[in-house]
N, C-alpha and C positions, 0 to 999 in steps of 0.2 A: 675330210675336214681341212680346211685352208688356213696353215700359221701366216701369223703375221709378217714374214718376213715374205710370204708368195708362195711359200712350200706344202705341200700336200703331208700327211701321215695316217697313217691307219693306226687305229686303236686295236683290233683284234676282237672287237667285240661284236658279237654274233645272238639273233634272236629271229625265233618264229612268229607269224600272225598269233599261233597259239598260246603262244607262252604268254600274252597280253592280258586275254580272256579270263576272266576266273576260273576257279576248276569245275562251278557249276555255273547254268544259265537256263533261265526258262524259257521254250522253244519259242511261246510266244513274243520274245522279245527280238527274234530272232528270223522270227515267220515271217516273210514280206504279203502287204493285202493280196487277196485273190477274188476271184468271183465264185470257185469254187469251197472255199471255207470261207468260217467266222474266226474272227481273234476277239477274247477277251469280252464276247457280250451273254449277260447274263444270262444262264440258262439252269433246268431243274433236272438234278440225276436222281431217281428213287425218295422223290420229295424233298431235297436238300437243294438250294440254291449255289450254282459257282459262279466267279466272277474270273478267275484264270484257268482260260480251258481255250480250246481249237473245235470246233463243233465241223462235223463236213456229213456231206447229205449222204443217201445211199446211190453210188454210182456216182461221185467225186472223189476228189483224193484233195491231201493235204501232201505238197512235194516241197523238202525243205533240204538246202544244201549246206551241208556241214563240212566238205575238205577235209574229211577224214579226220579231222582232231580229236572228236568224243571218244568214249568207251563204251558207253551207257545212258541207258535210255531209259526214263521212267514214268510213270503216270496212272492215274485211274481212270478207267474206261468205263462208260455207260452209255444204252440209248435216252435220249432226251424224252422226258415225259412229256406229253401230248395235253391239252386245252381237256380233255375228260376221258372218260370210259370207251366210246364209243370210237372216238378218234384212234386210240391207242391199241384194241383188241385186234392179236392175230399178227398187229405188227413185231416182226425178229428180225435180228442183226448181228452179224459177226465183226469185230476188228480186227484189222491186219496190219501187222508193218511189213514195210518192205525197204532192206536195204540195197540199192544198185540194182534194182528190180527182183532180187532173192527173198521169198516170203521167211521173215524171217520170225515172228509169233501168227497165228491165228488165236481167238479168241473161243469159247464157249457161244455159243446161241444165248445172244440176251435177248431182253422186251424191255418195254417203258417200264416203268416202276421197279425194276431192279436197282439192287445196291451195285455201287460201283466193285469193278474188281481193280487189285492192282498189279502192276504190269512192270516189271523191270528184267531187260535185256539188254546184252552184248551188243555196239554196234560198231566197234575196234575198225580203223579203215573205212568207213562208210561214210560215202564221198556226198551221196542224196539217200534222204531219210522218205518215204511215202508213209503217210497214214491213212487207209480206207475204210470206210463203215461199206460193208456187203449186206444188199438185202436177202435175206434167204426164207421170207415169208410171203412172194411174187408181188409185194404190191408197193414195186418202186412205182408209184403213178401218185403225184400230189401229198397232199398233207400227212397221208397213212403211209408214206414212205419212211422207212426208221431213219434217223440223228444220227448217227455216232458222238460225243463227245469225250475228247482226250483231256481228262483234269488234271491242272499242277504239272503239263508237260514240262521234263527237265532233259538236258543233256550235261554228261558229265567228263570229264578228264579222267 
């Protein structure tokens, strides 16, 4: 900083990007667009509408870099329910995170019409965050491929 007389001083004060940040923030705000996920468009887990959620197909990923500031990571997870019966039967899905490429939850085997479960994990130091929905029912091929959606994703301090 420059006094008015031409002379420099240093204050001593000292601050991270993170300390900025509040202690919580929800990823979506956070998520820059992709081709391979959705931000924030309405969609239906086990009959229930969300409107804050990251939705990614089976065989995308959601990669979101965080410079290691969080702690924790939280959310509900379901596959997206399907236009009816037909469309949705036979379709299963797992979610995964991945911190710096380390799986760091798997999920249970869900289907459409499941209740969401909820998700909260350690991600201390983790520099990029992945989110994927894995098909494990073989038919990643078109609409019978399962959704993953991450609802009320947060990262925390």
């Amino acid at each position: 900083n420059s006094r008015p007389d031409g002379g420099d001083q240093e204050y001593g004060t000292q601050f991270s990007i993170g300390s900025l940040l509040p202690s919580e923030v929800s990823l979506t705000e956070i998520a820059g667009e992709s081709n391979s996920y959705t931000i924030n468009r309405p969609v239906a887990v086990g009959g229930v509408s969300y409107d804050d959620n990251i939705s990614v197909a089976a065989g995308r990923e959601a990669g979101i870099e965080l410079s290691g500031i969080f702690k924790t990571f939280s959310a509900r997870v379901g596959i997206s329910d399907f236009n009816g019966p037909r469309e949705a039967e036979g379709v299963k899905g797992r979610f995964r995170i991945l911190g710096d490429g380390i799986v760091l939850y798997t999920s249970p085997v869900m289907s459409p019409g499941d209740m969401p479960r909820s998700v909260t994990i350690n991600i201390s130091g983790v520099d990029k965050l992945t989110l994927e929905c894995v098909d494990v029912s073989g038919m990643s091929q078109g609409r019978r491929s399962p959704s993953g959606v991450w609802i009320n994703p947060v990262v925390a301090k």
